[in-house]
N, C-alpha and C positions, 0 to 999 in steps of 0.2 A: 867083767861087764863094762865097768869105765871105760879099761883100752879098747875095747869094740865101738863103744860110740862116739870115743876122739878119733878113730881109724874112720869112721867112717863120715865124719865132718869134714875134715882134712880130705876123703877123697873126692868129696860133692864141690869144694872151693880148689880145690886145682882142674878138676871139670870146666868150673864155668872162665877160672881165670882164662885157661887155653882157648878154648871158644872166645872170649873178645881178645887174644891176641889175634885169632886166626882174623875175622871180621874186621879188625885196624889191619892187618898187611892187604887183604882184600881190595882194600877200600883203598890205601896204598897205592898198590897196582895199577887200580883204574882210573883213579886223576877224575879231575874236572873233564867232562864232555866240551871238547871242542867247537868251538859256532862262532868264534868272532872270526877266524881266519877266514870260512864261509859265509858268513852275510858281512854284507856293507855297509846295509842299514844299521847294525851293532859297532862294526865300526866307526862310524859316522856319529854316532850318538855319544860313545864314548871320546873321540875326539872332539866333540862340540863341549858335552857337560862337564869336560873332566875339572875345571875349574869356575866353571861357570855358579853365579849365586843369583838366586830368582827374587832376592829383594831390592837388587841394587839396579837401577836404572841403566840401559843397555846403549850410553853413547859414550864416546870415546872423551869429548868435554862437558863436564855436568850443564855449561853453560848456553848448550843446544838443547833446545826445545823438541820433548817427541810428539810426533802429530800423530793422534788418534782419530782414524777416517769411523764414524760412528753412525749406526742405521737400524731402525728397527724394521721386518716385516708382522702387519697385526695378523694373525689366524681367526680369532671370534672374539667377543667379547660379553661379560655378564653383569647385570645392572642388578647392584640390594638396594630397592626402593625404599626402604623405612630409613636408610642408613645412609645415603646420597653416596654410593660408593661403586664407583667401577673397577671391574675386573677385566685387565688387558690380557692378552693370551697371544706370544708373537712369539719369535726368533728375533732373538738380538746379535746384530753384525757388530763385531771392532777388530779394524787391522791396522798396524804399525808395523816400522820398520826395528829391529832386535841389531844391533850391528855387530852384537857376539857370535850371531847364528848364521854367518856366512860360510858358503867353502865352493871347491870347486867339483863339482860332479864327476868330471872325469878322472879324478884320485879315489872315486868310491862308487865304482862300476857304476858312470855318468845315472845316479841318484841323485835327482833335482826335486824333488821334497820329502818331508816324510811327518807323520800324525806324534803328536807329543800332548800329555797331560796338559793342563792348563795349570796344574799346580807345581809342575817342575819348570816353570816358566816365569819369566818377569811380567808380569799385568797389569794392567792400570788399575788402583784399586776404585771401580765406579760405584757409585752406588744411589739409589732412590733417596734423595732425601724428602720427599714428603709422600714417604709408603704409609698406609693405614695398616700395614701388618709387619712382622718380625723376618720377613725374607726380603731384606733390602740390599741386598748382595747380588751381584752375579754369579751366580751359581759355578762350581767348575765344568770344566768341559772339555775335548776333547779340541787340539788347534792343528791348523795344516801348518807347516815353516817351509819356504822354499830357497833354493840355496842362497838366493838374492836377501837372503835375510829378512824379506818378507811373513808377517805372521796373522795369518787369519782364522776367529775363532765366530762361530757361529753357536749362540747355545739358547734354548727353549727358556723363557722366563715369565713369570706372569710380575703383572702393576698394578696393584690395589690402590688407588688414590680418592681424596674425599672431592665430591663436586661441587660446586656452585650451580644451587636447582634455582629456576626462573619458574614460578607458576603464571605467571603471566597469562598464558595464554592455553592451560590446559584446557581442555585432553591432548593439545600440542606444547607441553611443557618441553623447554631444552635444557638439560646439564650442561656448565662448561666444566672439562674434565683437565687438567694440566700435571703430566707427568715430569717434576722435575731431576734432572740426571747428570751429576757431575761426579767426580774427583774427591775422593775423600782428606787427602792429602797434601798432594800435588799443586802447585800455585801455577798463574796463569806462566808464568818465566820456564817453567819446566814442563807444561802441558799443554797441548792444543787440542781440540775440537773439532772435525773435519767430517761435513756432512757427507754419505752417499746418497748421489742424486741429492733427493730432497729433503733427505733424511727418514721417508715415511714410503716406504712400496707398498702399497695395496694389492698385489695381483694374486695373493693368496688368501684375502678374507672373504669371511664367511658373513652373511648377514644376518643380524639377531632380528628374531622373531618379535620383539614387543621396543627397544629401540633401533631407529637408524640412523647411521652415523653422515650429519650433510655437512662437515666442515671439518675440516682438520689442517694443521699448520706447526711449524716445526719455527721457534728463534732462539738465538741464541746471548746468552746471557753474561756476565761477568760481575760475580759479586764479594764482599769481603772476606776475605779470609777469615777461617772460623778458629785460627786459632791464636787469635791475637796479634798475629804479625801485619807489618804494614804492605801488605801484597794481597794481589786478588784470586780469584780462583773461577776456571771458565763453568761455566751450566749449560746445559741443553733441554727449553722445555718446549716438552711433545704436548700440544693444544689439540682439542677434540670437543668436537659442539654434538651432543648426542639430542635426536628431537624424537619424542613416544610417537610409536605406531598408531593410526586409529584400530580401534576394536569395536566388537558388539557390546561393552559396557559403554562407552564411552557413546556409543550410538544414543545408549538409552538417555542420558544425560541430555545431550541435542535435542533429541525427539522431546523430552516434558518441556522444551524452553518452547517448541511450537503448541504442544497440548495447552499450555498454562495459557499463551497468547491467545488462544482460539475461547477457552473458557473464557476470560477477561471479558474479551469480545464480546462474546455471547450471550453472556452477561446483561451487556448492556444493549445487546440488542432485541430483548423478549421486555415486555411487559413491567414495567414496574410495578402492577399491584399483582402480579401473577405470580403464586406460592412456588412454581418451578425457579423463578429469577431468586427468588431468596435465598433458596437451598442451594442454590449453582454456586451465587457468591459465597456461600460457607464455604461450601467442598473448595470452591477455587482456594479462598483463604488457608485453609489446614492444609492444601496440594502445597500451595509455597513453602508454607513451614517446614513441612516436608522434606521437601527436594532440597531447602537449603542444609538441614540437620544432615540428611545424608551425604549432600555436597561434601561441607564441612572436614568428616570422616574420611572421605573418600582420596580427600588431599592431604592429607594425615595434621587438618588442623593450619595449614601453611595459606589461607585464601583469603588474607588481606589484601591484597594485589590483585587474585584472580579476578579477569573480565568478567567468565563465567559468574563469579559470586557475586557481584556488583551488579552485574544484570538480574537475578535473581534479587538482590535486596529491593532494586528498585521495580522489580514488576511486582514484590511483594508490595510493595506501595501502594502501584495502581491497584491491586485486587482489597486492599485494607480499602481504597478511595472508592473502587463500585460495589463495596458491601456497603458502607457509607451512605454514598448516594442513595444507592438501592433503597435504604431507611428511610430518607428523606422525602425521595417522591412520594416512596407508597403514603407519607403520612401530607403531603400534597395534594394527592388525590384523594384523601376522604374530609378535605376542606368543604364547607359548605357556606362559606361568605364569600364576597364578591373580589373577584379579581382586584389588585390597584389599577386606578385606572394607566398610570405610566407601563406597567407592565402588559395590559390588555391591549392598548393602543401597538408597543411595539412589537408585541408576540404576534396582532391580530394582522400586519405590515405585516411579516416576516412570511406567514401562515398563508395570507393571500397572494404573494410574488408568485411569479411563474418557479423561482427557484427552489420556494418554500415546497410547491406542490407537489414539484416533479422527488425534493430528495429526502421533504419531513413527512407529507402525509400519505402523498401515493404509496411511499415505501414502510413507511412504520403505522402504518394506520388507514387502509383503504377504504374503509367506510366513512372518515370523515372527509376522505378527500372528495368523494359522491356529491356526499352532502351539502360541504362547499362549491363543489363547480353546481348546485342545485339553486344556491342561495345567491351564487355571483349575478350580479349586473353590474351594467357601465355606467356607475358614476361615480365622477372625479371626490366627490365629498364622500365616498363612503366611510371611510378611516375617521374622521371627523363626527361622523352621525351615529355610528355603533362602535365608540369607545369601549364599552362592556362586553363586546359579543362572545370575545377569549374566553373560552373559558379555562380553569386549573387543567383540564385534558390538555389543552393546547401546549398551555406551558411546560406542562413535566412531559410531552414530548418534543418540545424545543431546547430543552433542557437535555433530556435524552440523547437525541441527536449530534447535540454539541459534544456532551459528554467523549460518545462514542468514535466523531472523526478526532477528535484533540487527543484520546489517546491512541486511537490507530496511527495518529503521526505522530506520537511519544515511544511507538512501539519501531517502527520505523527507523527513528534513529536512534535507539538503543542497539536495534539490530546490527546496525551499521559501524558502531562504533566502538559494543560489547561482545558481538557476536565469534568463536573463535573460528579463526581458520587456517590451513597447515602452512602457507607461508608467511604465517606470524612471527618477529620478533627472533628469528635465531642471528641477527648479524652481529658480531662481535669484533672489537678492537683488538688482534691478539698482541701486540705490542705493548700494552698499557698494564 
């Protein structure tokens, strides 16, 4: 029984040894598949790489400078408003001259370029230095080489950078956005910077729905070397003034800065002992508080600067001053002692002019106006001989009156001066 199951071990292992002889002479016979003799392009690759090393800088004396022609085109862009950070979304261009990667075409069935890795390649190592996120690299990518040794890579990348927000003048607030982009290694003695065009092609963006982009500028920079040595290193920063779209929020906002104006108004222009004037100045008062509280929020807190809010504190003002007022006359008008006579004489002057008539009584009081063109005659001493005639009506509506034009021209130039509007404030120094 043993020699049966060593006979039969011993036949199962010269089985299979034979079987992987047969499969090694197989494999033998038929060799590597031929294809360099047939493509060009294999040989071409292999005659260029065969020594070639993608760390080491592609000029014949270390002490020639490679010029990198550098461009971006933007596709769209996304804005995190809590976070002041833009999101760039382009194709970034860089081409340079490789002087390992030259040949002559007509040695390699006249093949004047051909597509190579970007990581079997020498590259400039660029990189974002003020990225808000972890991909501050340019990505690999696929590069043309043409036999002239020319090397152009084209690869999709986005720009995450922090902005400098101006509330100044929202609902037309402007970010400035500054993508900075050099050389992570490389000094200025061994690297250049070489704009296309203008360095910034627009002909393929796309316009975001809530900002638009009204400025954009490309300069170029040269700043310390970051690693101690006494040499500089080139920069390229891409400038972007981004300004908010108006919206139907931002509508609303506008619209209470005339609502709240017209309340004010209004205000002062009904009645001072009339219970509708008292209750108008509350609601106006709690509407400011309001609209500022929600302001506030709406700017996430940043409206020390805004016009908007500055106008709102100070028409909270005026509407604190005709809730105020408002107090005062009504308790004016239930006076029951005699006018001073200083005050009776020149209210009583004011009340009698033709100016008084036409713009205090005809218009805020038409019954008294009656009354006086009832009582008027032509004498020179009348002011003189009815001292007292004024009465507390007169006054708290000469009072009224003034009240109401002094702040309609307080309103006026607030408008003028706080009011926002869309070619506010985006001009900026991009060289500074």
């Amino acid at each position: 029984m043993i020699l049966f199951v060593l006979s039969l071990i011993g036949y199962v292992a010269f089985v299979d040894t034979s079987l992987i002889l047969n499969n090694y002479e197989v494999q033998e016979s038929l060799g590597c598949k031929e294809i360099e003799s047939k493509s060009a392009v294999l040989q071409l690759r292999r005659h260029l790489f065969c020594e070639y090393i993608e760390s080491i800088r592609p000029v014949s004396d270390h002490r020639t400078t490679t010029n990198i022609k550098f461009g971006i085109i933007p596709k769209f862009i996304n804005v995190k408003d809590e976070e002041n950070v833009m999101e760039l979304h382009c194709w970034t261009i860089f081409m340079w001259e490789d002087g390992h990667l030259t040949w002559e075409p007509s040695r390699f069935n006249d093949v004047n370029y051909f597509h190579v890795k970007s990581n079997e390649l020498w590259i400039p190592d660029i990189m974002i230095h003020n990225s808000e996120s972890y991909e501050n690299e340019i990505p690999f990518t696929n590069c043309w080489v043409s036999s002239a040794g020319k090397v152009k890579c084209v690869v999709t990348t986005r720009y995450m950078v922090k902005c400098l927000r101006d509330y100044t003048w929202w609902p037309y607030d402007v970010q400035n956005c500054t993508i900075q982009i050099g050389s992570w290694s490389y000094s200025e003695e061994e690297l250049n910077f070489v704009l296309i065009n203008t360095g910034i092609i627009m002909n393929e963006f796309q316009k975001n729905l809530a900002w638009e982009m009204v400025q954009f500028n490309v300069t170029t920079h040269t700043e310390s070397f970051k690693f101690g040595i006494d040499l500089t290193s080139p920069m390229i920063f891409f400038h972007f003034i981004l300004q908010r779209r108006f919206n139907a929020t931002h509508a609303i906002y506008l619209s209470s800065v005339i609502i709240l104006i017209i309340m004010t108004l209004t205000t002062l222009w009904l009645n001072p002992k009339s219970t509708e004037r008292m209750i108008l100045a509350n609601i106006n008062f709690i509407c400011h508080l309001l609209f500022l509280e929600e302001l506030y929020w709406e700017i996430h807190g940043s409206g020390a600067s805004t016009m908007l809010m500055k106008f709102f504190v100070k028409s909270l003002a005026l509407a604190c001053f005709t809730l105020i007022i408002t107090s005062i006359l009504r308790h004016l008008l239930e006076l029951t002692t005699e006018t001073p006579t200083w005050i009776a004489t020149r209210t009583s002057t004011i009340v009698k002019s033709k100016i008084g008539r036409i713009l205090l009584v005809s218009i805020l009081d038409p019954k008294a106006s009656a009354q006086l063109e009832t009582e008027a005659e032509d004498n020179a001493n009348l002011v003189s001989t009815k001292k007292n005639e004024a009465s507390w009506k007169h006054v708290v509506m000469l009072i009224s009156w003034i009240n109401f034009l002094c702040i309609l021209f307080i309103y006026i130039i607030l408008i003028s001066i706080y009011f926002p509007i869309r070619s506010s404030g985006y001009s900026y120094n991009f060289n500074t």
